[in-house]
C-alpha positions as CSV (number, residue, x, y, z in Angstrom):
1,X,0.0,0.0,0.0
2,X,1.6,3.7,-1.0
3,X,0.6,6.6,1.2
4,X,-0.9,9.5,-0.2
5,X,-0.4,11.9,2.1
6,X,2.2,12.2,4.6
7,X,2.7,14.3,7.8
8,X,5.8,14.3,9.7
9,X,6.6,13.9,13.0
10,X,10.1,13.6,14.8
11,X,10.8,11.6,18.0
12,X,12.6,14.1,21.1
13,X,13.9,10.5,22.7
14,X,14.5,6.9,21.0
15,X,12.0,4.8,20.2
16,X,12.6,1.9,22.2
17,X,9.9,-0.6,21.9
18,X,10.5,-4.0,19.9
19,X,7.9,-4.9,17.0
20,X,6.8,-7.7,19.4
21,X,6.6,-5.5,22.4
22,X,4.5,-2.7,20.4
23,X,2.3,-5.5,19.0
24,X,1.3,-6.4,22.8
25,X,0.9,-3.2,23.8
26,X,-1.5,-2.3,20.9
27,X,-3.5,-5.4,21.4
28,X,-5.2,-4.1,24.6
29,X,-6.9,-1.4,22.1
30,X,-7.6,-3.5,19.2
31,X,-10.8,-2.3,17.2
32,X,-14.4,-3.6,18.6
33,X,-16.7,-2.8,16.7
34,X,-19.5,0.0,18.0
35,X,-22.1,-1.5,20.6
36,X,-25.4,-0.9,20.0
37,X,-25.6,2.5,22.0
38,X,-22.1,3.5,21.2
39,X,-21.4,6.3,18.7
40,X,-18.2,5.3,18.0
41,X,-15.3,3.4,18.3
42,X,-11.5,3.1,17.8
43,X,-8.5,0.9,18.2
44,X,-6.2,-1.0,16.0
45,X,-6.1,-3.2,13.3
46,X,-3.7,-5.4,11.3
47,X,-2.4,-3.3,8.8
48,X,-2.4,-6.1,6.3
49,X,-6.1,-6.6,6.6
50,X,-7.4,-10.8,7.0
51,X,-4.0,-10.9,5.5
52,X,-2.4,-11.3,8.7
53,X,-3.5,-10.7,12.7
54,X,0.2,-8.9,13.7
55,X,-0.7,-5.5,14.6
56,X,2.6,-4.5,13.3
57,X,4.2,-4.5,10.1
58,X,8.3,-4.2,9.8
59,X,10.6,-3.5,7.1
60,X,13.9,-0.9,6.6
61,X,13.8,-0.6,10.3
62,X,10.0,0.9,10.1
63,X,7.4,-0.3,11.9
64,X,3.7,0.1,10.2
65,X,0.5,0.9,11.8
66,X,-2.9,1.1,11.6
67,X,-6.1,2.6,13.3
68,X,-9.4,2.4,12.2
69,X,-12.4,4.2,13.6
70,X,-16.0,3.4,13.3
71,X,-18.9,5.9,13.5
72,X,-22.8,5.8,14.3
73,X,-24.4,7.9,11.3
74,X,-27.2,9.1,12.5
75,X,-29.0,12.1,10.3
76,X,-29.4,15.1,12.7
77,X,-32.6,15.5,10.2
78,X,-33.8,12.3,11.1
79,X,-33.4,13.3,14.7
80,X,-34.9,16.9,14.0
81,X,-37.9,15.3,12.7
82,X,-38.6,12.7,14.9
83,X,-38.2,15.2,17.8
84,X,-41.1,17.6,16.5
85,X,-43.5,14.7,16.0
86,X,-43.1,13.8,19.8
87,X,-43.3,17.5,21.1
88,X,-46.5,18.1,19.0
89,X,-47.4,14.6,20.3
90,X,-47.0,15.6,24.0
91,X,-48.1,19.2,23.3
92,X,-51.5,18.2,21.9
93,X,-52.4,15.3,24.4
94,X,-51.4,17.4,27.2
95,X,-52.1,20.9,26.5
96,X,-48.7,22.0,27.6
97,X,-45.9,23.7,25.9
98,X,-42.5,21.5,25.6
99,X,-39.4,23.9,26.7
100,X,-35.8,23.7,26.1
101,X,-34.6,21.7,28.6
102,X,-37.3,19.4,28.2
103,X,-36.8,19.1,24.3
104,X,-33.1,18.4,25.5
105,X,-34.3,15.1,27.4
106,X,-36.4,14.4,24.5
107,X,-33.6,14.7,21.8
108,X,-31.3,12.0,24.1
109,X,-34.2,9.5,24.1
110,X,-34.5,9.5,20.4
111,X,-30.9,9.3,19.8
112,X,-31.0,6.2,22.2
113,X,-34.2,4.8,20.3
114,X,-32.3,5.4,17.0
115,X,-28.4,4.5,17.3
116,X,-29.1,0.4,17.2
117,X,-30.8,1.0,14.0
118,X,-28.3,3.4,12.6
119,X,-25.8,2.6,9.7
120,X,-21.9,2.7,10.4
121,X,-19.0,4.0,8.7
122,X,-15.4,3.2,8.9
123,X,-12.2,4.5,7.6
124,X,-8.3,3.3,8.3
125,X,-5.3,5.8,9.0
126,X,-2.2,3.9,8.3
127,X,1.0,5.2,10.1
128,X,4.6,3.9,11.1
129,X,7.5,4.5,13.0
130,X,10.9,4.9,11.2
131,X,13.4,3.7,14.2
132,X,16.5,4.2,11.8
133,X,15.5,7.8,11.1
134,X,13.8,8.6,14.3
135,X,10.2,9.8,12.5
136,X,6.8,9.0,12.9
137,X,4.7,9.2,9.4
138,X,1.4,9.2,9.3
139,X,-0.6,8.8,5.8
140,X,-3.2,12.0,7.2
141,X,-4.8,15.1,4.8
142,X,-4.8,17.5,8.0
143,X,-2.7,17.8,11.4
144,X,-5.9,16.8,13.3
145,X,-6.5,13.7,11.6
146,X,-2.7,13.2,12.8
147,X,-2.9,14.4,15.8
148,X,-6.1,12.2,16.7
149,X,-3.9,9.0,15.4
150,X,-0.9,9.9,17.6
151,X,-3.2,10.2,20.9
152,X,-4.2,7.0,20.4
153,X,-1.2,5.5,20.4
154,X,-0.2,7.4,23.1
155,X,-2.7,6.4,25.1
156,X,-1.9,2.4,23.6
157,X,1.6,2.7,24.6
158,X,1.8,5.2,27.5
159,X,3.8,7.8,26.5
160,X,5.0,9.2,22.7
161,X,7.5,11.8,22.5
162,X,7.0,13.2,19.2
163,X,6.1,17.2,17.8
164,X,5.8,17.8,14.0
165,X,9.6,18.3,11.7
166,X,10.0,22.4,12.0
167,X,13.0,23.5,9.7
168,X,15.5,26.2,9.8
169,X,14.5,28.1,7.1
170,X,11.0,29.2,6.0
171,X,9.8,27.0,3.4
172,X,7.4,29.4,1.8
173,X,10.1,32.0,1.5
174,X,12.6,29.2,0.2
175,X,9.9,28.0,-2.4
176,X,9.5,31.6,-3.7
177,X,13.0,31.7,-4.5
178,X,12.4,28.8,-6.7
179,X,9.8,30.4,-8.7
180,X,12.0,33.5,-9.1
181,X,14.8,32.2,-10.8
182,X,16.7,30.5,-7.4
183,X,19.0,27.2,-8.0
184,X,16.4,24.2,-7.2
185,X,18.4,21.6,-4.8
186,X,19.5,18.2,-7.1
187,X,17.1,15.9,-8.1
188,X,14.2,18.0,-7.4
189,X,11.8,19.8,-10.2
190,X,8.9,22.1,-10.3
191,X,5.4,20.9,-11.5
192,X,3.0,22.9,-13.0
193,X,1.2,24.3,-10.2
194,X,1.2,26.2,-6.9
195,X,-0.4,27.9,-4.3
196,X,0.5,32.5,-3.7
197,X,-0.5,34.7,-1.1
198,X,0.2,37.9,0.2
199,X,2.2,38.0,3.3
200,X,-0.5,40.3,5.4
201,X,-3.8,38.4,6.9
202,X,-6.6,38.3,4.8
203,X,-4.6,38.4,1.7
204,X,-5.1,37.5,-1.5
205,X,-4.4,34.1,-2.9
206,X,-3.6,32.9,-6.6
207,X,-3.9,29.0,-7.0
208,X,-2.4,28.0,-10.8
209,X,-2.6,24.6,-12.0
210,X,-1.3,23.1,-15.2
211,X,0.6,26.2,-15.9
212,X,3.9,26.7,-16.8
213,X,5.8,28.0,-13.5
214,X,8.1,30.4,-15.0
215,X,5.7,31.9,-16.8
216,X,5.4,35.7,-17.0
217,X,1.6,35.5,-14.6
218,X,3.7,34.0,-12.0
219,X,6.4,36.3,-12.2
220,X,4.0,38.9,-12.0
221,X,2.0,37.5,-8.7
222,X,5.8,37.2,-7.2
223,X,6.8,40.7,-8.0
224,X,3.7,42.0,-6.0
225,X,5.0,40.6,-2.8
226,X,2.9,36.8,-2.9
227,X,4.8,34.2,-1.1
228,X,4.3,30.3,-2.3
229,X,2.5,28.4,0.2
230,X,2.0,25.5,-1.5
231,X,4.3,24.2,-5.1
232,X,4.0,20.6,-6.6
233,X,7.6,19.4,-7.1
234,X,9.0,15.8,-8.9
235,X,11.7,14.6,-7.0
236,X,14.4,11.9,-8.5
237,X,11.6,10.7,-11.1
238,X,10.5,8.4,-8.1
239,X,8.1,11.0,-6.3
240,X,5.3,13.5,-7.0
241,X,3.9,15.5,-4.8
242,X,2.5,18.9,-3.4
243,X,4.6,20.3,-0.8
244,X,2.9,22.7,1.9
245,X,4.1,25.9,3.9
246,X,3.8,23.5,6.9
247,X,6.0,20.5,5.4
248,X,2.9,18.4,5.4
249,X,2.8,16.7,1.6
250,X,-0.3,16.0,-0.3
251,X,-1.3,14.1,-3.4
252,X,1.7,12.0,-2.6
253,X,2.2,9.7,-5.9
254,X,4.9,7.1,-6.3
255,X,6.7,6.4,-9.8
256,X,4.9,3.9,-12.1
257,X,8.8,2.4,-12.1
258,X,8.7,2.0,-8.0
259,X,4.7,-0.1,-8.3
260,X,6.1,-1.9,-11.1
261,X,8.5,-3.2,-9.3
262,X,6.9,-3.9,-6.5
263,X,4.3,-5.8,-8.5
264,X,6.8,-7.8,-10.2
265,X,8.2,-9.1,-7.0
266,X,5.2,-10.4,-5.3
267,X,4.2,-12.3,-8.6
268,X,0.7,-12.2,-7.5
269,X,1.0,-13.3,-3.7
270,X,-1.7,-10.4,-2.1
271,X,1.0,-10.9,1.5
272,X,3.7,-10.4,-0.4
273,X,2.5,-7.6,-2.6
274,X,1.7,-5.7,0.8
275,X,5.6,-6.4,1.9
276,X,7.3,-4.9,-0.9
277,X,4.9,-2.0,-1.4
278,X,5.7,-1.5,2.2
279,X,10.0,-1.5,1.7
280,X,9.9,-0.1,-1.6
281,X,7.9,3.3,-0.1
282,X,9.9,3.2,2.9
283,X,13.0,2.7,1.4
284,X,12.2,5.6,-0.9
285,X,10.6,7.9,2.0
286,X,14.4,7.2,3.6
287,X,16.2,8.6,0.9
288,X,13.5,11.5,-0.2
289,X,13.0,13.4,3.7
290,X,16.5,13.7,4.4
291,X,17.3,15.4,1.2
292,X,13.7,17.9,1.7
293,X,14.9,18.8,5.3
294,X,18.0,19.6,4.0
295,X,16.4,21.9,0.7
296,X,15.1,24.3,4.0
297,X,18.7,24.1,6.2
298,X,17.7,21.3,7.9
299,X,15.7,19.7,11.1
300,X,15.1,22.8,13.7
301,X,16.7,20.3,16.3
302,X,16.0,23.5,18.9
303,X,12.3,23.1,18.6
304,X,10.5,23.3,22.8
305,X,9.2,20.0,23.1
C-alpha cells in the first residue's frame, strides 16, 4: 500500500519498543466494533487486513500501523424530525408547551431509540515508526486527523515523544525563491502548479494549475510581494507531490517504475505484494525526507518540546 499523504513527526527520545513489544501493547486497544448505544469506536487493526493478525508491520527498520475508527451515522434531520413529532405529540395530548430543557431530554431518548438502528461508517489511518531515522509518518490530509492517530497511540503505549519536523528556514520564502529564478536543490523539479499569497492576513491568494511556473503571470504575482504556500515538485523521477508551507505533503504519488516493481516481485502473492509496497515506499521515504529537510537548512533540532 503507497501513502498518499504524509505528515511528519520527529521523536525528542528513542524509540525503544521491539515490533513484538508494540504488537502487545496495541492489542489491549484493538478495534471492537461500536455496541449498540455507542457512537463510535477506535483501536487498532492489522495493517495487512485478513491478510495477517500482527498489529505491526516491519521493514527498513520501520514499523507500520494502523487505526481504524467506526462511526454511528445518524442524520441530525432524522433526529430533528422525529423530535417535532413527539413534542406536537405531547403538546396536543397534554395541552402544555415543551421547553428547552425538556426538548433536550427528549432529543437524548431518540438518539438512544435510534443509534441500534443506525448505519456505520469506517475509515483506516495507516502510520509507522521509522526507528533508523527517528520519524513518525502518518498517511493523514490534515494535522488533526494526525494528531487524533498519535493520541491514540499514546494512550496504547503510554507515552509518545513526538512534535511535527519544523525547519531552519522558511519554506514558503525558500519555495518563492524557486519560482524567481533560485537554484532548485538536485534531483528535485517544479510541476506545473502552486499555491500564492500575500504575506499580510486576509490576503489574496492565486492558486495556478497546469501552468507553466516560469511563466510571466507567476512572475507577476511574485513581484507583487505573494509568497508560495504550497508548489508541486518531482523529486528523482521516483516521487510526486505537493509540498505545503507547513512541510505536510499531499497528493503523494509514487513512480509507475517504483509499483512496477513492486508488483513484479510479489508475482501475484496479495501478503507479499503488501511487503514490498511497504520496503519499496519506505525505502524511498528514507532517501526523499532527508534530502527535503536539507532543501530548507535542515531539522530545527532546537524546537520546545
Amino acid at each position: 500500500m503507497w501513502f498518499k499523504n504524509l505528515l511528519v513527526y520527529r521523536f525528542t527520545r528513542p524509540f525503544d519498543l521491539s515490533p513484538e513489544q508494540l504488537d502487545e501493547q496495541l492489542r489491549k486497544d484493538q478495534f471492537t466494533p461500536c455496541g449498540s448505544q455507542e457512537t463510535s469506536q477506535a483501536g487498532w487493526v492489522s495493517p495487512m487486513g485478513d491478510l495477517s493478525q500482527e498489529l505491526c508491520h516491519t521493514a527498513n527498520g520501520c514499523i507500520m500501523l494502523c487505526a481504524r475508527k467506526e462511526e454511528k451515522i445518524l442524520p441530525a434531520a432524522v433526529v430533528r424530525e422525529r423530535l417535532e413529532q413527539r413534542v406536537q405529540e405531547i403538546e396536543a395530548k397534554e395541552d402544555r408547551r415543551v421547553y428547552r430543557k425538556e426538548k433536550e431530554t427528549l432529543k437524548e431518548e431518540i438518539i438512544f431509540e435510534c443509534l441500534p438502528q443506525a448505519f456505520t461508517k469506517s475509515r483506516r489511518t495507516f502510520g509507522y515508526i521509522d526507528t533508523q531515522q527517528g520519524l513518525l509518518l502518518v498517511d493523514a490530509s490534515s494535522y488533526a486527523a494526525a494528531e487524533a492517530w498519535i493520541k491514540l497511540l499514546r494512550e496504547s503505549i503510554g507515552s509518545l515523544p513526538v512534535i511535527a519536523v519544523q525547519v531552519v528556514d522558511t519554506p514558503a520564502r525558500v519555495m518563492t525563491d524557486w519560482l524567481q529564478g533560485g537554484e532548485l536543490p538536485e534531483a528535485l523539479e517544479n510541476g506545473d502548479e502552486c499555491e500564492m499569497r500575500e504575506a499580510s492576513e486576509g490576503g489574496a491568494i492565486a492558486r495556478m494549475k497546469k501552468q507553466d511556473l516560469s511563466g510571466d503571470e507567476i512572475e507577476a504575482h511574485l513581484s507583487a510581494g505573494k509568497l508560495v504556500h504550497k508548489l508541486a515538485l518531482q523529486w528523482d523521477e521516483q516521487v510526486q507531490f505537493v509540498l505545503q508551507d507547513d512541510l505536510a505533503i499531499k497528493r503523494l504519488r509514487f513512480s509507475e517504475k517504483l509499483v512496477t516493481e513492486a508488483q513484479d516481485a510479489s508475482d501475484g502473492d496479495k501478503a507479499a505484494q503488501f511487503n514490498a509496497d511497504f520496503a519499496l515506499m519506505t525505502g524511498t521515504l528514507q532517501e526523499l525526507l532527508p534530502a527535503l529537510f536539507s532543501w530548507f537548512g535542515g531539522v530545527n533540532d532546537h524546537t520546545p518540546v
